[in-house]
Phi, psi and omega in degrees: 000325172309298172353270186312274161007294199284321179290326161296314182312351212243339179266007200317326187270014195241180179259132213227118221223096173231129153332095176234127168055269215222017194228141117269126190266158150212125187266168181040244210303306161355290194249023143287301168299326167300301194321303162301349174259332164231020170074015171271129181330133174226120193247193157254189144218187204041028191287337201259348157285346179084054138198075154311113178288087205286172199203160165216145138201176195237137163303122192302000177262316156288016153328288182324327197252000168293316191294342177285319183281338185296319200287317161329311183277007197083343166331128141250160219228131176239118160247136197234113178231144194303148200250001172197152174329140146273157185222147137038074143116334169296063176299344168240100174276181200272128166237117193211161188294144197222300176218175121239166179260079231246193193275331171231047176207033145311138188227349173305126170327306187305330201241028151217179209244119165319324196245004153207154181292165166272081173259156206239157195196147163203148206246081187253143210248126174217125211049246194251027182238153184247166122250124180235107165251142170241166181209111156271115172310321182294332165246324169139344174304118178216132198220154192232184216171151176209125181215177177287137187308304182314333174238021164328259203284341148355304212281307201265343195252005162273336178266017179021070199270137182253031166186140213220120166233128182233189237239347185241359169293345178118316189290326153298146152262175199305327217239353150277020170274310203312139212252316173300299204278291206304328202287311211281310186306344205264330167317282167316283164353257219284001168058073168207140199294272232226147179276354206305326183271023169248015168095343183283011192302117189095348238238059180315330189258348191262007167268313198297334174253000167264359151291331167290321188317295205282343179286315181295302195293320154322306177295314181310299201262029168000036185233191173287348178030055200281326237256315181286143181265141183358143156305076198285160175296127178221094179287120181315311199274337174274015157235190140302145204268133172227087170258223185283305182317288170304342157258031185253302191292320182256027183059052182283325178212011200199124171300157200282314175215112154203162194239352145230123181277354169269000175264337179233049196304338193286359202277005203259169146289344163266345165282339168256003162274328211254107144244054172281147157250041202197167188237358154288288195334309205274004186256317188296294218253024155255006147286313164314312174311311168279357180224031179358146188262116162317311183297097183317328174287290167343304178307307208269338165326317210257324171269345166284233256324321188279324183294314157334267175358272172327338151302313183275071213270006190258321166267004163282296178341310212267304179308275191294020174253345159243020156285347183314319201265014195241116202262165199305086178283348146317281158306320169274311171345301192315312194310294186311319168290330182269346160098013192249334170286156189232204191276351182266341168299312169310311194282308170306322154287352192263312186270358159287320131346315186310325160316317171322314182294310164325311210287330193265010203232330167285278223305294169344311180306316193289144212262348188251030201244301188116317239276337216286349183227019178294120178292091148018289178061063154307320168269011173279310157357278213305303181343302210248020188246332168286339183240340161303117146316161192272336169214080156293159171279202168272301212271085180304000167312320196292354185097158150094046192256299208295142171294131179296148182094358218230012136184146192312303202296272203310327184304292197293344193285325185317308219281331192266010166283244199011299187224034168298317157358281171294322193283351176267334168308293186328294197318307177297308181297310202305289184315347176300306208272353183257334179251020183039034167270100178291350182268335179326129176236152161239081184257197190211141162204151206300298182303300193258324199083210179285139185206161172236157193239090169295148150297165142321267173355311188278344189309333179286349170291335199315144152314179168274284174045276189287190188201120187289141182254329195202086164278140210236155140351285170254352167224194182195173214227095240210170183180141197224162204292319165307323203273001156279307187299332182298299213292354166287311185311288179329306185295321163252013196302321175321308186268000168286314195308291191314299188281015156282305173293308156347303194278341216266307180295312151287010135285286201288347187277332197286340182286317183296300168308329197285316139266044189317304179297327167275333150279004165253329171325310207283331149343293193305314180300311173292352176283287182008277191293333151292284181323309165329255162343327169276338192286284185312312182281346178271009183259310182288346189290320187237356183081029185283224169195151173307125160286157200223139163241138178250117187269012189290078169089045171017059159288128159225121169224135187214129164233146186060045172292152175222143175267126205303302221278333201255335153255356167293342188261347163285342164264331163314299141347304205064029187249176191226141195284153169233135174284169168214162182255170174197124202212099170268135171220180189284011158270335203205117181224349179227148174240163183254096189276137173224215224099185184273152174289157199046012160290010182097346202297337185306305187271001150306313187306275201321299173334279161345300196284333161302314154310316162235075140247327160303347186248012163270336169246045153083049165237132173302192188236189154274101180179159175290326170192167167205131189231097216235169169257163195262106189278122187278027163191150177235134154249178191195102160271055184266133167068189214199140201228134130271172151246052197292343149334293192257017182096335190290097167268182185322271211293341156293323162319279159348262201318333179305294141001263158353269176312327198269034190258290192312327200278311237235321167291136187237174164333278191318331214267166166240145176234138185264140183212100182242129176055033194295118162107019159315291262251012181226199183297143176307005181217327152308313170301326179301317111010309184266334204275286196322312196291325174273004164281310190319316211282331175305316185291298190310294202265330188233333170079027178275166177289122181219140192254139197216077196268143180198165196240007156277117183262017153324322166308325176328316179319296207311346141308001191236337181258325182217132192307302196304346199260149211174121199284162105259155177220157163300081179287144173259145148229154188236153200247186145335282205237031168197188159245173186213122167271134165277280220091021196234132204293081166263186164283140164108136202299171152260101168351308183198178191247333148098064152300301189276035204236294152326318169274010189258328240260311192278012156074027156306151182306143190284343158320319199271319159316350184252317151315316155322324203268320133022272198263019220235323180278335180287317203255021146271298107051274169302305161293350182283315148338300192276315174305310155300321175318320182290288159295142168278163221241113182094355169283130177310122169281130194236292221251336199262346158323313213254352216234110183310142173257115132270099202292308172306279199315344170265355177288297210313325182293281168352301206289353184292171195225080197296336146346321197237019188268121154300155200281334217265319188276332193283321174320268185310302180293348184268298167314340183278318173314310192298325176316283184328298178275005191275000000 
């Protein structure tokens, strides 16, 4: 327990998994909490001392998935596992912390999504500036950044960072933020004079947080961490800007509302594009998606290659059919390096390598892949396909990790485990015959070893030779150098065998680490190359069609846009999507959409942002054609939220949203809007919708979707040149609508709320009441307006101005004849009362 003890201190916030024999054990606070988090028995020790101790444990070969659901649950899990055999006459072996295991720094299967990174994030903040480093342990990737504090963490909650550190969390301490002390570490770490050739030069708060990075990753992971790469420079401002709210709102990777989200992965946009096989490839290209590419070059670099593809449909096959066979080389590299891999980790990476010459003999021909000078990584290959067995174990204790042929030494020790049997049968037969005792036995026992056994009777037979060992009643007990020398051989061939195996096997893993960098290059190609070819069969697949860009009169043009996810689930279905054009330029950049609810404006709204966010991150779109400007940020104001958490309700949430839109967008940008100034009173909200169009029109000029169910907004189309209606069309029947779904010019008459509420089988009392009451007070404003506007004058003033339908009867009805001034007085004060 001192033992255990001494090891907890170095661990207090972790869950501490310490080894004894076939166990991991956990004591006191430790193993309440685990007992309880995985339903496992919670016993004692010491009880008959009066200080019980409480304990848990899980058998150490079945370890892993306990430790995957504590980490799942957030926990972190520290293992302190024995550092030598136990033995003969030993009582306390050597124990010492070997890793921990936390939510973002997992390198275990159970605990990551094949198809995004696991990033460790750190945030250090100085005035109205951020330094943000991210790191996934698990492929090797690590990047710094600098940004405005206000969007820090935004920034960290788009990179779906599952552990986030800054200087007051806790996990750390303060003073691995230092901007000095990280420069030297990082510095050391990565063997380099300067960070200058990583993009850091000058760049201090964004070093002071890739030294928490890389310090938290030290501590965790107790390895040498060879695998991980330099600290790259990661500018923000050279993609598109996305932030967590827009990549919330339009399902880019996570459904919007589900209560199981792997089920209903296909409802996202990456779940309806990724036709990747690979598990760099689907980690790639939800990165382009979250981060779109700015470069016009870049961009189009990225659609030949998919357009080639496409084209090509006999050498795409042949390309994904042996991307097929090539497994996450990024992860295991990690595994292997961090010292978590085993030899089957070794052999998959190997045969996967094996690929390579093929993959490049395809690839190669195509003038748009990248592939023709792609490095083989012959010797890593061989290495490790000349030293791997074709079915290793897990455990190399277990024997059989090394391939026979693959050493001398070891072959014969195999060989002499194996067939010691016959070799000791040989022995006995040769001794018969040499000494023509035909009763001669050659055994073995735990006390003497190999011994060969005269009778008595035979003793005059014996060699000089032997050399007596034992005597018996009736026999007597002899042994020769050779049958020593076998029996040394025999006795140790097993641990010779292991530590043999061992040594063969950390060659090829220290070769492997050593060529690290060239296996995450050639990673990288093949992520590519996937992405291209899944891109490409999903183009040929749905028909997309190439985009095209103009920075000429900002044209956005899209005809026949679809939206991908809702009509990929419209066709599962068997139903059929209606397209829509859209067509903004730098005279008229914002349009104002109206309709009815379930006429489609959301996913018109959504569509439009999707499109060109696939064809920035080098995708074809859904559309007959598009012709887009190159946008640097998508906002997206949609649906209606609380936090209730921070205090937030829905329309403070709303309006924040809001601002930091107004604050943040510039020209280039697209911005999205749906309902905006719902979440308050019907004339506050109106108030607020007009001024952020008006502010949108005046001050940033951005392309902007403007869906809203006040159709007042519509004037505005009549009032400022930048601005331009749409509507949802409906056709209407006797007793019902048909939503068309189809986008024209031009304001919408009314919104057929309660036409949407018949639909949805409210009782028809309350629906026959609506309507009711839907005709008194269109009645009364058509009233109270005309009295306000003259009959040809533009309506102004009566936007802004509450309708109260009582208060003008209550007016009406006076009989100012019989009114006294006093009374005239008195009632006008009541009025002012009212409406204030």
């Amino acid at each position: 327990m001192r033992q255990y003890h001494s090891v907890k201190e170095k661990v207090p916030q972790a869950l501490l998994l310490f080894r004894l024999g076939d166990f991991f054990e956990l004591f006191y606070d430790d193993a309440v909490t685990a007992a309880r988090e995985l339903g496992i028995t919670l016993t004692a020790r010491n009880k008959e001392k009066g200080q019980a101790i409480p304990m848990c444990g899980v058998p150490f070969h079945a370890a892993e998935g306990y430790i995957n659901r504590l980490v799942n649950k957030g926990y972190r899990v520290a293992i302190c596992d024995q550092m030598e055999q136990a033995g003969p006459g030993k009582k306390l072996v050597r124990r010492d912390l070997t890793r921990i295991i936390t939510p973002g720094t997992a390198t275990e299967s159970g605990l990551l999504r094949s198809d995004q990174n696991n990033y460790l994030a750190a945030i250090l903040t100085e005035g109205d500036r951020a330094g943000v480093a991210f790191a996934d342990i698990s492929t090797g990737e690590f990047r710094v950044t600098e940004t405005a504090a206000a969007e820090a963490k935004s920034f960290v909650e788009s990179l779906n960072a599952r552990e986030v550190l800054d200087p007051d969390c806790g996990l750390v301490d303060a003073w691995v933020f230092d901007p000095d002390q990280s420069d030297r570490s990082l510095r050391e770490h990565f063997r380099l004079l300067s960070l200058d050739g990583c993009g850091l030069n000058g760049k201090r708060i964004a070093i002071g947080a890739a030294g928490a990075v890389l310090h938290y990753l030290k501590e965790t992971q107790r390895s040498s961490l060879a695998h991980l790469a330099q600290p790259a420079w990661f500018e923000r401002s050279d993609g598109m800007i996305l932030d967590a709210v827009t990549i919330r709102n339009l399902e880019i990777v996570e459904p919007l509302f589900s209560e199981d989200r792997d089920a209903k992965r296909d409802s996202t946009l990456i779940g309806t594009i990724n036709r990747t096989l690979t598990g760099m490839g689907a980690r790639l290209l939800r990165k382009r998606l979250l981060r779109p590419a700015l470069n016009a070059e870049e961009i189009n670099y990225r659609l030949d290659a998919v357009e080639e593809l496409a084209q090509a449909t006999i050498a795409r096959t042949e390309i994904r059919q042996v991307l097929g066979k090539i497994l996450d080389l990024e992860r295991l590299l990690a595994k292997l390096s961090i010292g978590t891999g085993n030899a089957r980790d070794a052999l998959a990476l190997g045969r996967s390598l094996e690929q390579l010459p093929v993959l490049k003999a395809l690839a190669g021909k195509l003038n748009h892949q990248g592939m023709d000078a792609m490095d083989e990584l012959q010797d890593v290959r061989s290495q490790i396909l000349n030293s791997i067995a074709d079915e290793p174990p897990v455990n190399i204790a277990d024997g059989g990790t090394i391939r026979t042929g693959c050493s001398q030494e070891l072959d014969e020790l195999r060989d002499i485990q194996a067939n010691s049997r016959q070799f000791i049968a040989a022995i006995e037969v040769r001794e018969k015959q040499r000494t023509t005792i035909q009763s001669l036995k050659v055994r073995f026992n735990n006390v003497f070893g190999y011994y060969i056994e005269v009778s008595k009777p035979n003793l005059s037979l014996v060699p000089e030779d032997y050399e007596r060992k034992q005597t018996l009643v009736n026999a007597e007990r002899f042994t020769t150098t050779e049958l020593k020398e076998l029996e040394v051989k025999i006795l140790e061939a097993e641990e010779k065998i292991l530590a043999i195996e061992k040594s063969i096997f950390e060659e090829v893993r220290n070769h492997i680490i050593q060529e690290a960098g060239r296996i995450r290059e050639v990673a990288d190609l093949i992520a590519a190359l996937d992405v291209s070819a899944g891109l490409a069969e999903l183009a040929a697949e749905q028909r997309y069609t190439r985009p095209r860009f103009s920075e000429e009169n900002g044209l956005l043009q899209i005809e026949a846009g679809r939206h991908p996810v809702i009509e990929a689930l419209a066709d599962r279905d068997a139903q059929k999507f209606t397209p829509n054009d859209l067509y903004l330029d730098a005279r008229q950049f914002l349009a104002i959409l109206t309709g009815p609810n379930m006429g489609g404006k959301s996913t018109y709204l959504r569509q439009a942002a999707l499109i060109v966010i696939m064809a920035q991150a080098g995708s074809f779109v859904p559309a007959s054609s598009a012709t887009l400007p190159l946008v640097d940020r998508v906002f997206t104001r949609i649906g209606a939220s609380d936090n209730l958490s921070r205090g937030r309700s829905t329309f403070m949430v709303e309006m924040t949203e809001t601002a930091m839109i107004l604050n943040t967008a510039t020209s280039r940008s697209l911005i999205v809007l749906d309902e905006i100034g719902r979440g308050t009173a019907t004339y506050d909200g109106l108030a607020i919708a007009w001024s952020v169009a008006e502010y949108i029109h005046q001050q940033i000029q951005a392309k902007t979707l403007f869906a809203t169910h006040y159709h007042e907004l519509t004037d505005l189309g009549n009032r400022l040149p930048g601005v331009r209606n749409l509507r949802v069309s409906v056709k209407e029947l006797t007793d019902q609508i048909i939503f068309l779904r189809k986008v024209e010019p031009g304001a919408a008459d009314k919104s057929y709320g309660i036409e949407v509420a018949r639909l949805a089988a409210l009782p028809a009392a309350v629906i026959q009441r609506a309507r009711e009451v839907l005709a008194l007070h269109e009645r009364q404003e058509k009233a109270v307006n005309e009295e306000i506007a003259p009959s040809g004058l533009p309506l102004q003033v009566q936007l802004f101005e509450p309708v109260n339908g009582a208060l003008a009867d209550r007016i009406r009805s006076l009989n100012l004849d019989e009114l006294k001034p006093i009374e005239a007085l008195q009632l006008l004060a009541d009025l002012q009362k009212d409406l204030k």
